[in-house]
N, C-alpha and C positions, 0 to 999 in steps of 0.2 A: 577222555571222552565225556561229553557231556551228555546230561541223562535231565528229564524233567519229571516230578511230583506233584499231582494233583490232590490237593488235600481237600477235605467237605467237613464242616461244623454247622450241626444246626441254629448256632447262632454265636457271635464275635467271639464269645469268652470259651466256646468249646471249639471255636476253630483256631484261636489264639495258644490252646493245649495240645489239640492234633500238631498242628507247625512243630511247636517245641519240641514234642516228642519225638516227630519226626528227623528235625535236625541233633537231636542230641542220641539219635542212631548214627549220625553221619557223621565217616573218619576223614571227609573230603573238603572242600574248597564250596559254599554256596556262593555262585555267580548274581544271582537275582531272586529275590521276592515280589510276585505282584498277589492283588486279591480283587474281587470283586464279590459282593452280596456273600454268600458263602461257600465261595470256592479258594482258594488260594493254589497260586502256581511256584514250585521252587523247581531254580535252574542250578545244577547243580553238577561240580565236574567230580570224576572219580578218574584218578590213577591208575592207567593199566599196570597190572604184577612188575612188569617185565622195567618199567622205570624207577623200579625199587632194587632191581641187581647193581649189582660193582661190572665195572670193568672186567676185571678177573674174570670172570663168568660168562665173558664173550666168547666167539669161536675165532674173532677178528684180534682179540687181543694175545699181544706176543712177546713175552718178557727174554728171550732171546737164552735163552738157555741161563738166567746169571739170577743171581739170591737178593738182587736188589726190590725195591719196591714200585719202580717205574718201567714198563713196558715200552712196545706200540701198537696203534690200530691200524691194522691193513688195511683196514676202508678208509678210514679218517685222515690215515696219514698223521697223526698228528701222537706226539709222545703224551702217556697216560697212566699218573697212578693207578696202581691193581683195587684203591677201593673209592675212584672216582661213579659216580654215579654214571649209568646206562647212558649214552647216546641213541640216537636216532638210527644209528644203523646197528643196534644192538643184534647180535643173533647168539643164544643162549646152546652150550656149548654140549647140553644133553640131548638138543634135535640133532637128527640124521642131517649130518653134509649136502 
């Protein structure tokens, strides 16, 4: 999801400190910096939780009753290691059905 920060310095050198401090809070991805006079704009993505689960951890994924380490997804169709990173049709296996 991308999210935008409006930073203010009353002047370069104290807006050039806000920025920094601002991005070295951030565990994410910055898309863009722009600035004008003293405002500065950061575009910025953050990772939803749920793109940080395994496979495993779907309600879709289905290792078929056997001790191996490769599954499959019922939505995806598609065979899946247990600690492959979430797809798009993730659905997390602690929500109600």
């Amino acid at each position: 999801m991308l999210k935008v920060k409006f930073v203010q310095g009353k002047d370069i050198q104290t807006l050039e400190n806000n920025v920094n401090e601002f991005l070295a809070s951030l565990s994410s991805d910055v898309k863009d910096i722009k600035h004008e006079g003293d405002t500065a704009m950061i575009l910025y993505e953050i990772a939803e939780a749920w793109k940080n689960r395994m496979c495993c951890e779907c309600q879709y994924w289905d290792d078929g009753g056997e001790t191996g380490v490769t599954g499959i997804c019922h939505e995806c169709g598609q065979r899946r290691r247990f600690n492959y990173k979430a797809c798009d049709c993730f659905k997390d296996v602690r929500e109600a059905r």
